[in-house]
DODOMAR-562998 format. One record per residue (C-alpha): residue number from 1; residue in three letters; chain; x, y, z. Coordinates in Angstrom, 1 decimal, decimal comma, padded with zeros to 4 digits. Each point is the difference from the previous one (the first is absolute). Last residue first. Example, Ala and Ser with C-alpha at 12.3 -4.5 7.8 and 13.67 -1.06 7.14 Angstrom:
# residues 2
REC  resi  resn  chain       X       Y       Z
REC     2   Ser      A   013,7  -001,1   007,1
REC     1   Ala      A  -001,4  -003,4   000,7
END
This chain:
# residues 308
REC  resi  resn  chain       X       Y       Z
REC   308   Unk      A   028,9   008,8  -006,0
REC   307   Unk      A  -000,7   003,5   001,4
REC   306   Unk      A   002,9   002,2   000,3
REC   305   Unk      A  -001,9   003,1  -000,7
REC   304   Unk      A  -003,9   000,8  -000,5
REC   303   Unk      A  -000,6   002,8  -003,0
REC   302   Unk      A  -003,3  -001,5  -001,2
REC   301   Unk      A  -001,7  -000,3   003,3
REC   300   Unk      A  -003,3  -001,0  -000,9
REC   299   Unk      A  -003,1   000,4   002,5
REC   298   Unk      A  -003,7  -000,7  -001,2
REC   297   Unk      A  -001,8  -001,7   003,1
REC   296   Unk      A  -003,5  -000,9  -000,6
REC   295   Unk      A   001,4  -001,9  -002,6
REC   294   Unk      A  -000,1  -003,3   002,1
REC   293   Unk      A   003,1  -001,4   000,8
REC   292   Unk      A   000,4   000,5   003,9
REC   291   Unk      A   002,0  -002,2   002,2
REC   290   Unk      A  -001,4  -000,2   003,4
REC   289   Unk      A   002,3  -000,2   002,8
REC   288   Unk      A  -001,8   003,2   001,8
REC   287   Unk      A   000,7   001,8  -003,3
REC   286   Unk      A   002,3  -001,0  -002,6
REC   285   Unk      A   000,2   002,1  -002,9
REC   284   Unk      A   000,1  -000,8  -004,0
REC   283   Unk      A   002,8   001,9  -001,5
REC   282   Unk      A   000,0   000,2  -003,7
REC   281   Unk      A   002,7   001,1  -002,8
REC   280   Unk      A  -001,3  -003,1  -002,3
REC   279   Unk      A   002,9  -001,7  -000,4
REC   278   Unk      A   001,9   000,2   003,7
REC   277   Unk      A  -003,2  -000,3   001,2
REC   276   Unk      A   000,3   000,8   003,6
REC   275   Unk      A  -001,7  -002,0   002,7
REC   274   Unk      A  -000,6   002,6   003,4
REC   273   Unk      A   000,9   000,9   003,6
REC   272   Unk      A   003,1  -002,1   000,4
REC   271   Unk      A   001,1  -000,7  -003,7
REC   270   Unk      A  -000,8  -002,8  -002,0
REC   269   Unk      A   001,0   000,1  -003,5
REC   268   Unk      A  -002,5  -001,1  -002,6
REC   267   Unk      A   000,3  -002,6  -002,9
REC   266   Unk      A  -002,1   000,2  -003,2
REC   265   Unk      A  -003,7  -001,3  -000,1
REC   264   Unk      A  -001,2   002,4  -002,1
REC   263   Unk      A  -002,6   002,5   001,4
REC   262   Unk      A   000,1  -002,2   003,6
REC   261   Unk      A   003,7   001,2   000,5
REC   260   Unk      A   001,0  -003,3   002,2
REC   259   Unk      A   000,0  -001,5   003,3
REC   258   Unk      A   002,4  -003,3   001,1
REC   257   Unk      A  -001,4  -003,4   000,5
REC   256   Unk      A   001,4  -001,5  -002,9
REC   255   Unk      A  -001,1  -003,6  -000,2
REC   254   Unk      A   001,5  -002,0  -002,6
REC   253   Unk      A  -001,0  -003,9  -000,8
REC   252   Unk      A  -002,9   000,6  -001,7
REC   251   Unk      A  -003,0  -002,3   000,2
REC   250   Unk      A  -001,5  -001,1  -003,2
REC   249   Unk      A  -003,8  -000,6   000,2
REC   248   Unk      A  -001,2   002,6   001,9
REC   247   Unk      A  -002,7  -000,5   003,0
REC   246   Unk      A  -003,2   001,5   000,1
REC   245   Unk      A  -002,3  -000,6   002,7
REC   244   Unk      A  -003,9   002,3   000,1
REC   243   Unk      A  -001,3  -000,4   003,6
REC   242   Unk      A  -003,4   001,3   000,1
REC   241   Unk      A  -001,6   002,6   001,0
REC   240   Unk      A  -003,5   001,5   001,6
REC   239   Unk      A  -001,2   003,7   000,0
REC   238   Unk      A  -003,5   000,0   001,5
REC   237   Unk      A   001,5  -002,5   002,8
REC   236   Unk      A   002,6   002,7   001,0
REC   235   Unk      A   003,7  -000,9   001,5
REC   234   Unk      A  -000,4  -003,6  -001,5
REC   233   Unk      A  -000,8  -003,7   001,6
REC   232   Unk      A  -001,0  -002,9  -002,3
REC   231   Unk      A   002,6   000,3  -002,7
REC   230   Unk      A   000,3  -001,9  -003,9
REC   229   Unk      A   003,1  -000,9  -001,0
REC   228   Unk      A   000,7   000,4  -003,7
REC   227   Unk      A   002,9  -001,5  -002,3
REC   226   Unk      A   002,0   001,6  -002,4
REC   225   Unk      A   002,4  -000,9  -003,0
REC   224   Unk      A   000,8   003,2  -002,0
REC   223   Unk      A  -001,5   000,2  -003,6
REC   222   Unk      A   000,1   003,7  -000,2
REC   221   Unk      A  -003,3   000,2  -001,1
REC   220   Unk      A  -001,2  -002,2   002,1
REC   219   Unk      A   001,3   001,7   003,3
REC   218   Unk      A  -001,8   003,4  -000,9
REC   217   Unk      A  -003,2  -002,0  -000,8
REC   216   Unk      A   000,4  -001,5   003,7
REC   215   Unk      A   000,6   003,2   001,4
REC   214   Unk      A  -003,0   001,3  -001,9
REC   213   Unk      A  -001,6   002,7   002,7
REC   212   Unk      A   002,2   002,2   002,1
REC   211   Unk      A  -002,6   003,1   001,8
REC   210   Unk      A  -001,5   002,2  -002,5
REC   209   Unk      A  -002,2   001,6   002,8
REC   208   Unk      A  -003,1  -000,6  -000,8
REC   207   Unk      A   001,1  -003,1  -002,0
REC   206   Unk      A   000,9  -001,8   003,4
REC   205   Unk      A  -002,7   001,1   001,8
REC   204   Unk      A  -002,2  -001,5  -003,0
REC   203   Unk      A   002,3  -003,4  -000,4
REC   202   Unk      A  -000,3   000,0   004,4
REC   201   Unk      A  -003,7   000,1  -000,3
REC   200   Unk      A  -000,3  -002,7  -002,4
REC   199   Unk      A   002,1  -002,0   001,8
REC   198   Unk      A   003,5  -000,3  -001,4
REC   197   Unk      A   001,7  -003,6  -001,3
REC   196   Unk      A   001,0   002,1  -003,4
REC   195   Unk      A   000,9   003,2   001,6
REC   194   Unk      A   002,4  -001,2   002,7
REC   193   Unk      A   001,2   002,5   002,5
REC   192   Unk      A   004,2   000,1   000,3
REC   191   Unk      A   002,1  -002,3   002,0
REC   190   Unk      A   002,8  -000,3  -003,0
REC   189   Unk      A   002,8  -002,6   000,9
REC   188   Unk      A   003,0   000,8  -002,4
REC   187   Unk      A   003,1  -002,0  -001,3
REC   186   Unk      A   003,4  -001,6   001,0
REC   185   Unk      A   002,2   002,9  -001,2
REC   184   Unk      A  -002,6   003,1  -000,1
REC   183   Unk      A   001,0   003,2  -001,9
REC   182   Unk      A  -001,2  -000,7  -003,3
REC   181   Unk      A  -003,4  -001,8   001,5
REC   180   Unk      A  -000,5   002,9   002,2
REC   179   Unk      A   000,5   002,6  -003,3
REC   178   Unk      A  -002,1  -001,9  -001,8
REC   177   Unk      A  -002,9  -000,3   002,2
REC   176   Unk      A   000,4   004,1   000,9
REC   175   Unk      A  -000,4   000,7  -003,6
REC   174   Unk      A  -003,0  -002,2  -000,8
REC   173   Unk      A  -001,7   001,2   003,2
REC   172   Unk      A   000,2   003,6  -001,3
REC   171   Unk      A  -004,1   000,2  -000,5
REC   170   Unk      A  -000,7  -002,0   002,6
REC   169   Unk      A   002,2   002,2   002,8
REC   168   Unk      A  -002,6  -000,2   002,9
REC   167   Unk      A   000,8  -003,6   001,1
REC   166   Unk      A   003,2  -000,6  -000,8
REC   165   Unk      A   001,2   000,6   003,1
REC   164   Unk      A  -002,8  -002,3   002,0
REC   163   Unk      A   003,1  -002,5   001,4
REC   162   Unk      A   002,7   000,2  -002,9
REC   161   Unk      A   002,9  -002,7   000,7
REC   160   Unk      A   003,6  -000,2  -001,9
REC   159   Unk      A   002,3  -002,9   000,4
REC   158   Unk      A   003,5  -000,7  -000,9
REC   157   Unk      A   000,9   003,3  -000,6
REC   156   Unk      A   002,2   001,4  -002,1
REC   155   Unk      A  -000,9  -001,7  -003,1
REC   154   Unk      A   000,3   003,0  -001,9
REC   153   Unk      A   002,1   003,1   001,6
REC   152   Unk      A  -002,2   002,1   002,5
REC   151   Unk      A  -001,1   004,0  -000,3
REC   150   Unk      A  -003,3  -001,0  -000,3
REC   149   Unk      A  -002,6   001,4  -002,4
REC   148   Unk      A  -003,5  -000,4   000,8
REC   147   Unk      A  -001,6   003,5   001,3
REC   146   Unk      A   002,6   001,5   001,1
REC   145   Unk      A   002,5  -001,4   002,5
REC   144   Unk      A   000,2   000,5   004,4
REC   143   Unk      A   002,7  -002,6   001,6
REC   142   Unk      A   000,4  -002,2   002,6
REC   141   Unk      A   003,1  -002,4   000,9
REC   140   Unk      A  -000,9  -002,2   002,8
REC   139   Unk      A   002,5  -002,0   001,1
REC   138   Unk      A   001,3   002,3   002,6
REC   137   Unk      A  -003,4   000,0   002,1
REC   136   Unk      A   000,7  -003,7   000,6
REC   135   Unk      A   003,3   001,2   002,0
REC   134   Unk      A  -001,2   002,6   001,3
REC   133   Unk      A  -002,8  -001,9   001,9
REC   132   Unk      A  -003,7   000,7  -001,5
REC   131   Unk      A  -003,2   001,6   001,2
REC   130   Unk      A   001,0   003,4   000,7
REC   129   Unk      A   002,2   000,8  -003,5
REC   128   Unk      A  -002,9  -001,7  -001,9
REC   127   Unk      A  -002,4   002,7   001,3
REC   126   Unk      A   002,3   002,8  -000,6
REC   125   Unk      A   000,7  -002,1  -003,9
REC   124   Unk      A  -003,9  -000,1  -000,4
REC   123   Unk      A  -000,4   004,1   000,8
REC   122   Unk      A   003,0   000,6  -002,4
REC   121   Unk      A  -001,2  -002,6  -002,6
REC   120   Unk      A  -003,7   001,3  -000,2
REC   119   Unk      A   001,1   004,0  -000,2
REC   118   Unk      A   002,6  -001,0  -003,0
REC   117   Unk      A  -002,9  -001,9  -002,1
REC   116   Unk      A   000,7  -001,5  -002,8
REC   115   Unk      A   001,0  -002,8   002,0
REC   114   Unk      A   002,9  -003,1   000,6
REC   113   Unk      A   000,9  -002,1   002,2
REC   112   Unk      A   003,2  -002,5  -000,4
REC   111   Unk      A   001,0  -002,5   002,1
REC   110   Unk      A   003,8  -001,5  -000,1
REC   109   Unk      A   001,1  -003,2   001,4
REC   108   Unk      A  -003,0  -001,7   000,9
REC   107   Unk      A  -000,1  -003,7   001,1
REC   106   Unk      A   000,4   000,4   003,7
REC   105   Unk      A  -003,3   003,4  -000,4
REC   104   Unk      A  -002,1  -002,1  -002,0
REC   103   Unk      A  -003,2   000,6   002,5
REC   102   Unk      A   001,0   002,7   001,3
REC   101   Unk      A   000,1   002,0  -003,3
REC   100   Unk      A  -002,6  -001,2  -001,1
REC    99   Unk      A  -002,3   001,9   003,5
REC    98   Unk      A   002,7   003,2  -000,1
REC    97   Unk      A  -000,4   000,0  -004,3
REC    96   Unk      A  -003,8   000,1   000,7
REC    95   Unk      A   000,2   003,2   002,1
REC    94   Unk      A   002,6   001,7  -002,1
REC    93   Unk      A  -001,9   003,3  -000,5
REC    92   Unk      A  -001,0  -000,9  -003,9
REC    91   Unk      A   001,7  -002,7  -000,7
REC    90   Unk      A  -000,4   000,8  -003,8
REC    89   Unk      A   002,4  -002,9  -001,3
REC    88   Unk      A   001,3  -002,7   002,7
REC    87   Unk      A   003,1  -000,4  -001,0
REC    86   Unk      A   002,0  -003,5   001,4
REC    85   Unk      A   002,9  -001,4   000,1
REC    84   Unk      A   001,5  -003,1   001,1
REC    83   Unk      A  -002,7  -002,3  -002,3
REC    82   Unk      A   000,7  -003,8   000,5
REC    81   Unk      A  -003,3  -001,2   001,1
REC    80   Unk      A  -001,6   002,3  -002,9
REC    79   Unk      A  -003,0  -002,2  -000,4
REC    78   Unk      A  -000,7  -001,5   003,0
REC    77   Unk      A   001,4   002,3   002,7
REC    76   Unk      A  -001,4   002,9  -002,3
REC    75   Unk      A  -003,2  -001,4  -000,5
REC    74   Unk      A  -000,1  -001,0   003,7
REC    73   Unk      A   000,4   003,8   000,8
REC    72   Unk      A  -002,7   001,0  -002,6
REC    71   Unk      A  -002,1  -002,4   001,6
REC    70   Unk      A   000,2   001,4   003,6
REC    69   Unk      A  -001,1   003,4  -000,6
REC    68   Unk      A  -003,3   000,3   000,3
REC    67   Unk      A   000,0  -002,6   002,5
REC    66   Unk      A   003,2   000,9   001,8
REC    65   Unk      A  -001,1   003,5   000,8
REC    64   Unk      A  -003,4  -001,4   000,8
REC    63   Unk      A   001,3  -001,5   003,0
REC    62   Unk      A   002,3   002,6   001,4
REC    61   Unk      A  -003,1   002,1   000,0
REC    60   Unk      A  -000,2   003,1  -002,2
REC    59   Unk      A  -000,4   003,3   001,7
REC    58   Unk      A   003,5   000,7  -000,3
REC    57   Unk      A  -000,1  -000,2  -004,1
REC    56   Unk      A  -002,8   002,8   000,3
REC    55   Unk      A   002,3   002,5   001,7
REC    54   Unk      A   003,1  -001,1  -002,5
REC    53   Unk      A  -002,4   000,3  -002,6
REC    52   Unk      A  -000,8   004,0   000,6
REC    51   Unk      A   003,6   000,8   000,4
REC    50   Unk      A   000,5   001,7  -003,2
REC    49   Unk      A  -004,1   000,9  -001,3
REC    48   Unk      A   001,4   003,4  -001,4
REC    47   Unk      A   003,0  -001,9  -001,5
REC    46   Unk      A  -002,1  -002,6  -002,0
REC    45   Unk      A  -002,5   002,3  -001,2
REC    44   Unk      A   002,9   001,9  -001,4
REC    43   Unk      A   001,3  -003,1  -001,5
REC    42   Unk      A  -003,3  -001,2  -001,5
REC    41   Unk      A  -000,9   003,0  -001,6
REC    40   Unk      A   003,6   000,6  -001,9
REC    39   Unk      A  -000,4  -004,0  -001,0
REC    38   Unk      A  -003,3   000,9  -001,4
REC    37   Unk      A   000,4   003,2  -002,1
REC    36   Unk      A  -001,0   003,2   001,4
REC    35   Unk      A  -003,4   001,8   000,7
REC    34   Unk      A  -002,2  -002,4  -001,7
REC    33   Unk      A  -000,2  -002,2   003,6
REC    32   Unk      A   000,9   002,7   002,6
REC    31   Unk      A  -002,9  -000,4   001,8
REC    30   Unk      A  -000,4  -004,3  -000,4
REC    29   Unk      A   003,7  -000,4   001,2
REC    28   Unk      A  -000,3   002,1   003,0
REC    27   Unk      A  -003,3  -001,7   001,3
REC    26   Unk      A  -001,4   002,2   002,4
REC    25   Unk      A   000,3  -000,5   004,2
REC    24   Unk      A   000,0   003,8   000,3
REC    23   Unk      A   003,2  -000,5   001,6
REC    22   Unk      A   001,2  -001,4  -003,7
REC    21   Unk      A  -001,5   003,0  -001,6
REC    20   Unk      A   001,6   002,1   001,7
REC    19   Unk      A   003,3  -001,0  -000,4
REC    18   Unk      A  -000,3  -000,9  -003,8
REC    17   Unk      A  -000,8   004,1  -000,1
REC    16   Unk      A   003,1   000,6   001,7
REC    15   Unk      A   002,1  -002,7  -002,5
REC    14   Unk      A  -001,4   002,1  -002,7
REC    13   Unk      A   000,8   003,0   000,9
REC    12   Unk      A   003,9  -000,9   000,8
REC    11   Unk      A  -000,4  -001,6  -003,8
REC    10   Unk      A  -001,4   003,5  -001,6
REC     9   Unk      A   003,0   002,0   001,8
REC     8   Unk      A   002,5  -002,4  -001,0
REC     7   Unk      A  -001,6   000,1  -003,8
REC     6   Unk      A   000,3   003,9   000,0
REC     5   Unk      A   003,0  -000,2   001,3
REC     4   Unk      A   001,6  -002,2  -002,8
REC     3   Unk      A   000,8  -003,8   000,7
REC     2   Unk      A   003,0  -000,7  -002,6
REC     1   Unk      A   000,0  -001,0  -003,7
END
């Protein structure tokens, strides 16, 4: 049930190893391939390389910013005009949600940010801290999940974006659709590779390393509406995207903003230093203004008192 020492032990060796491979310039992701399950390699390639895209993000000019990331603002302005908040799924160290962010900021009530990655979100939310007034900074709610679940009521939000997230999780793409499309009020814009419009060198990179393929498929079969926009500028020419816009059909007129127990949706008292399941027996911590709800953490307090 619990992390046993033996397991602690083999994970602090593991993250050493990741280490040194990552200032050896290899490929984290690629070593540690048939060594654990995908989502578990991801993530702890994601925390070694923690602060790695902020450095690169800075190198960018102010012009090619807005070009590779232009038409997924003017999506949203278009499409989603009357969207007040926002969660932009796997943002990784919050570069892109500073850059969106900015650009909605009068219209934006509440922005959420989310990661599987606790490292990513606590080096993005020291960056974020710098760059924004206290006011702006207090919109922001970020938070670290598992894998796909969210611990969000359905139709939530009024508009949820993925930029790359997607990406490496192909086979569990199904999942993570579904549970954006549950939780989202207005509907989703996906910025994800595009298999079906892919060179013939992106399509092998892509299979190489069972990157998202079959969005389109994915949407079919569920018989959502969706339209495509194709992009001109991207982060990395050998991994082009496109703009994929889904909006739902009936529009709810509830929007509960408030967190919940992401094993079963039930209410959760909020406490200074944690959430506490009131159902489940389950604190989830707060760390750095970061809620946590990945399983990482496994505390219960079974005996708490004079909790409501």
């Amino acid at each position: 049930m619990f992390f046993n020492y033996d397991n602690i032990l083999k994970l602090i060796s593991t993250y050493k190893i990741a280490k040194k491979k990552h200032s050896a310039k290899k490929n984290i992701q690629k070593f540690f391939k048939n060594k654990f399950n995908k989502t578990d390699v991801v993530k702890i390639s994601y925390d070694i390389q923690s602060g790695d895209y902020i450095d690169y993000f800075n190198h960018f000019s102010q012009k090619k910013i807005k070009n590779i990331y232009y038409p997924l603002i003017d999506a949203i302005k278009i499409n989603f005009k009357n969207s007040r908040t926002i969660l932009d799924f796997g943002c990784g160290e919050l570069t892109t949600s500073y850059y969106v962010f900015n650009q909605l900021k009068k219209k934006i009530v509440k922005y959420f940010a989310n990661d599987i990655s606790l490292n990513r979100l606590i080096v993005g939310t020291n960056n974020l801290k710098k760059k924004l007034s206290k006011n702006d900074f207090k919109k922001f709610e970020i938070f670290c999940n598992s894998k796909y679940k969210l611990p969000l009521k359905e139709n939530s939000i009024d508009l949820i974006f993925t930029i790359h997230s997607l990406e490496p999780n192909n086979k569990i793409k199904d999942k993570i659709f579904d549970e954006l499309f549950r939780v989202s009020r207005h509907g989703i814009i996906l910025m994800e590779p595009h298999y079906e419009i892919s060179s013939k060198k992106q399509k092998k990179r892509m299979i190489k390393l069972d990157y998202i393929r079959g969005i389109e498929k994915l949407l079919k079969d569920r018989k959502i509406n969706y339209r495509i926009i194709k992009k001109n500028y991207h982060v990395n020419n050998e991994n082009k995207s496109s703009l994929f816009i889904i909006k739902k059909k009936n529009i709810s007129k509830k929007r509960d903003l408030k967190f919940v127990d992401p094993l079963d949706l039930t209410k959760l008292k909020s406490c200074k230093e944690y959430f506490y399941s009131i159902n489940n027996l389950r604190i989830y911590p707060k760390i750095n203004n970061i809620k946590i709800f990945n399983n990482d953490t496994q505390l219960f307090l079974p005996s708490l008192k004079n909790i409501k």
